[in-house]
C-alpha positions in Angstrom: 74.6 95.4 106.1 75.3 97.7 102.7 76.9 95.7 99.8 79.8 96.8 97.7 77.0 98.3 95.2 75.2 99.5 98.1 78.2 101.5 99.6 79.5 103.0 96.0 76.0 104.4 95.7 76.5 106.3 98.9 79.5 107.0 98.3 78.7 108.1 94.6 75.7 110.3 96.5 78.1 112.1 98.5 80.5 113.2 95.2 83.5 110.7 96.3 85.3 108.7 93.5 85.3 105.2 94.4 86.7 104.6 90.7 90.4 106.4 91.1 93.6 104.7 92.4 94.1 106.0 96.2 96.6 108.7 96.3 100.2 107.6 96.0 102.1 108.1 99.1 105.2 109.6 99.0 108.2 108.0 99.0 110.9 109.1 101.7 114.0 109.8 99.8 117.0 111.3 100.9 115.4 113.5 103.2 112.9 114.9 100.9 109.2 113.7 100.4 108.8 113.3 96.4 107.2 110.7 94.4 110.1 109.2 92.1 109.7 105.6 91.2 113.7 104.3 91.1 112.0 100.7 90.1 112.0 101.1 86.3 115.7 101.5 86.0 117.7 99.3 89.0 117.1 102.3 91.2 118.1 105.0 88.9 115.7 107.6 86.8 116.2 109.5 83.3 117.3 113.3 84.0 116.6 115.3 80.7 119.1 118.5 81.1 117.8 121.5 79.2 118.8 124.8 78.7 116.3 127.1 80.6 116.5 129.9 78.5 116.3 128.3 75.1 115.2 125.3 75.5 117.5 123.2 73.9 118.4 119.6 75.0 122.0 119.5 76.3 122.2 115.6 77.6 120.5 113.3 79.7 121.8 111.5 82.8 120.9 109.2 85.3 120.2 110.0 88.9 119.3 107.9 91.8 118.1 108.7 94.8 121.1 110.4 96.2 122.1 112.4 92.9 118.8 113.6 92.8 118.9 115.0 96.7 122.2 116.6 95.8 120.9 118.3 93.0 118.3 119.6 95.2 120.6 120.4 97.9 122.9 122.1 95.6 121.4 123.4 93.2 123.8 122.0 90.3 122.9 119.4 88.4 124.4 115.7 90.1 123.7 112.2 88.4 125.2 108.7 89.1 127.7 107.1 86.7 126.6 104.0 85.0 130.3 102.8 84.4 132.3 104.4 87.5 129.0 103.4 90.2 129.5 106.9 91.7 127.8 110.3 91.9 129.6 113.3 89.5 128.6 117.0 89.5 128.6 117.8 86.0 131.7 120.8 85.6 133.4 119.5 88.8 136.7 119.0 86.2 135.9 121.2 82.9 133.9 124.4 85.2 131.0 124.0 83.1 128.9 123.2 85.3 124.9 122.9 85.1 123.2 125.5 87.7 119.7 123.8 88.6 116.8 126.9 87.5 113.4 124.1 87.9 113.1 121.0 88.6 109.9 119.2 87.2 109.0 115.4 87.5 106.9 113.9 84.2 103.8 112.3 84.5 104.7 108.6 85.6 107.1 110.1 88.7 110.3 108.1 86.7 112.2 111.0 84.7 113.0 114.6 85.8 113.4 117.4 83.1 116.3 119.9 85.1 116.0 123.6 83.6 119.7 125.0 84.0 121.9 127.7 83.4 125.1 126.6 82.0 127.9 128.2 83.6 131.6 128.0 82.9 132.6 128.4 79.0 128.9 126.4 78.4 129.8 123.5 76.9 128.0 120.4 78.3 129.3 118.0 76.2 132.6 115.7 76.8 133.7 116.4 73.5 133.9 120.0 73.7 130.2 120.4 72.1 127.5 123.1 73.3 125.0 119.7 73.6 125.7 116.1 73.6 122.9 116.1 70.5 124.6 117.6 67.7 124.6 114.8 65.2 122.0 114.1 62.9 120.8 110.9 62.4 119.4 110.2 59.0 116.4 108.2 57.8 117.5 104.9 56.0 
């Protein structure tokens, strides 16, 4: 009967990685197969909104599951309130809403980076502002 050693040898011989983790599965969500892990956050992920064309940071937002399937579905930017426990299209009151261009997922499968086209007068903002980063914050 081969031992551990034994059968990593073989294994080894034949050009298989016994060393790697085994492949994630992916995770059923929504009706799409991706690989998000909600765990980090009480079910919610990070979404980093940036202007495709320039490249500018205009806010982030937090999606679960379902804000991130209606994004997909969509194809404007959705995320879940924090304070009202509901989803909330970005633009559904002001018009200035976020058209999804990509959609990319960052290394540990817990933040998404959505590339958009602003529509609408283009501010993302709630106070008016082109980007929700547009104060400075100085070193002490």
């Amino acid at each position: 009967m081969a031992t551990g050693a034994d059968t990593r040898g073989v294994a080894r011989d034949l050009g298989i990685d016994t060393h790697s983790k085994p492949a994630q599965q992916p995770r059923p969500t929504a009706g799409f197969f991706v690989f998000m892990d909600y765990s980090k956050l009480n079910g919610l992920i990070p979404a980093v909104i940036q202007d495709a064309d320039t490249s500018e940071v205009l806010m982030v937002g937090f999606m679960n599951d379902e804000a991130l399937a209606r994004t997909r579905a969509t194809g404007f930017a959705t995320f879940y309130s924090r304070t009202r426990h509901a989803l909330w299209m970005k633009g559904e009151t002001s018009g200035n809403r976020l058209e999804v261009v990509d959609l990319l997922v960052d290394c540990d499968e817990d933040t998404v980076l959505v590339k958009v086209k602003r529509l609408g007068a283009g501010n993302v903002c709630h106070t008016g502002e082109r980007t929700c980063f547009y104060r400075k914050l100085d070193a002490q």
